[in-house]
C-alpha positions in Angstrom: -12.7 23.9 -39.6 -14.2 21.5 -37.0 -13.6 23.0 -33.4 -11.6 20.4 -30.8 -13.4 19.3 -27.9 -11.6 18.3 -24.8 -13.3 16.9 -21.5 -11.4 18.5 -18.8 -11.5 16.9 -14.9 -12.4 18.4 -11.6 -9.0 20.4 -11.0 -9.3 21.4 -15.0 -6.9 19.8 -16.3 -7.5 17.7 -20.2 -8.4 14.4 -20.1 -6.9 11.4 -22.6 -9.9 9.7 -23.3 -8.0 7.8 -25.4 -5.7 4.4 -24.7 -2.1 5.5 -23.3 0.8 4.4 -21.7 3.1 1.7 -21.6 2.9 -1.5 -19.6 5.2 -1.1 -16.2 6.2 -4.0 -14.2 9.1 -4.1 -11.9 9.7 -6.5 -9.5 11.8 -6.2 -6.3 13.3 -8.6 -3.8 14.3 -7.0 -0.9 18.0 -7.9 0.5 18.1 -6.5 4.1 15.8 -5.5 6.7 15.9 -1.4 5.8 13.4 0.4 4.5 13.6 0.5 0.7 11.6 3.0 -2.1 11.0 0.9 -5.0 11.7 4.2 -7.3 14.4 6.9 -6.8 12.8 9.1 -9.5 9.5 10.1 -10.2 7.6 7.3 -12.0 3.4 7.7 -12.3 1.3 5.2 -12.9 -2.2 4.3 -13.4 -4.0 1.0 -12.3 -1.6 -0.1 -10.3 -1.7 -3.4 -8.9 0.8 -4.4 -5.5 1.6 -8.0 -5.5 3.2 -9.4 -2.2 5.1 -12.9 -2.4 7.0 -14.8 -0.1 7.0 -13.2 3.5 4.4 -10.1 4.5 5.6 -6.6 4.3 4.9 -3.3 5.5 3.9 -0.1 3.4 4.2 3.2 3.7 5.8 6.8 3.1 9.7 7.9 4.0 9.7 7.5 7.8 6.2 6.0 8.5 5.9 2.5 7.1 3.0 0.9 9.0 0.3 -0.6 6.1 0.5 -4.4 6.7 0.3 -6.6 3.4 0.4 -10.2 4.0 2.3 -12.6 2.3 -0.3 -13.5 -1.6 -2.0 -10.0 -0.6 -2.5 -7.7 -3.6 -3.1 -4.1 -3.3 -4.8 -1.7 -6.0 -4.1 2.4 -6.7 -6.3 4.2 -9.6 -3.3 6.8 -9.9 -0.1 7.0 -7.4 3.6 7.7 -8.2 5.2 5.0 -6.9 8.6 6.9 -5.9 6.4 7.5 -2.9 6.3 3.9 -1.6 8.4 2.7 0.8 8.1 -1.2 1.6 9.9 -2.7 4.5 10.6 -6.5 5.7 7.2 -7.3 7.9 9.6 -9.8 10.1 13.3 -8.9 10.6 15.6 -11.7 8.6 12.2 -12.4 6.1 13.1 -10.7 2.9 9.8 -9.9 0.8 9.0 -9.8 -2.9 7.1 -7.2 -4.6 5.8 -7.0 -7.7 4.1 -3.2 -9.1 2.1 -3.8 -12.5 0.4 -0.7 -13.5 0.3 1.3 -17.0 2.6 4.7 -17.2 1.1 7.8 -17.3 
């Protein structure tokens, strides 16, 4: 019987050198001024592109959203969990759309 090869990464862990995953995209409007997490659960992703439309917003983490991203800006993650990701109006009164295309772990 043939022996099974895997290739492993830095931290050890198997690799799928395969295709996976479905396509994710989600988009969000926002309706206030608050800071909003576009997930409430857990939800990795992989090549994940940020699209930005209408007015700028701010990104960040649960009580620290400072990352600027204009208004037509796109912003790219190899691997993030996008639970994580808190997006906030850039302007007060300006409500921002965001789009998250990636592929699901």
């Amino acid at each position: 019987m043939a022996k099974k090869v895997y290739l492993l990464d830095s931290e050890n862990r198997k690799v799928n050198s395969g295709f996976s995953g479905r396509i994710y995209s989600k988009p969000l409007t926002m309706t206030d001024d608050n800071t909003t997490r576009f997930e409430t659960t857990t939800k990795k992703l992989r090549d994940v592109i940020i699209i930005v439309e209408t007015y700028a917003m701010l990104l960040g983490r649960r009580g620290s959203v400072v990352y600027p991203v204009d208004v037509d800006d796109t912003l790219g993650f190899t691997k993030v969990d996008i639970s994580t990701l808190y997006f906030k109006n850039a302007a007060a009164g300006e409500n921002g759309k965001i789009t998250i295309l990636g592929v699901e772990e």
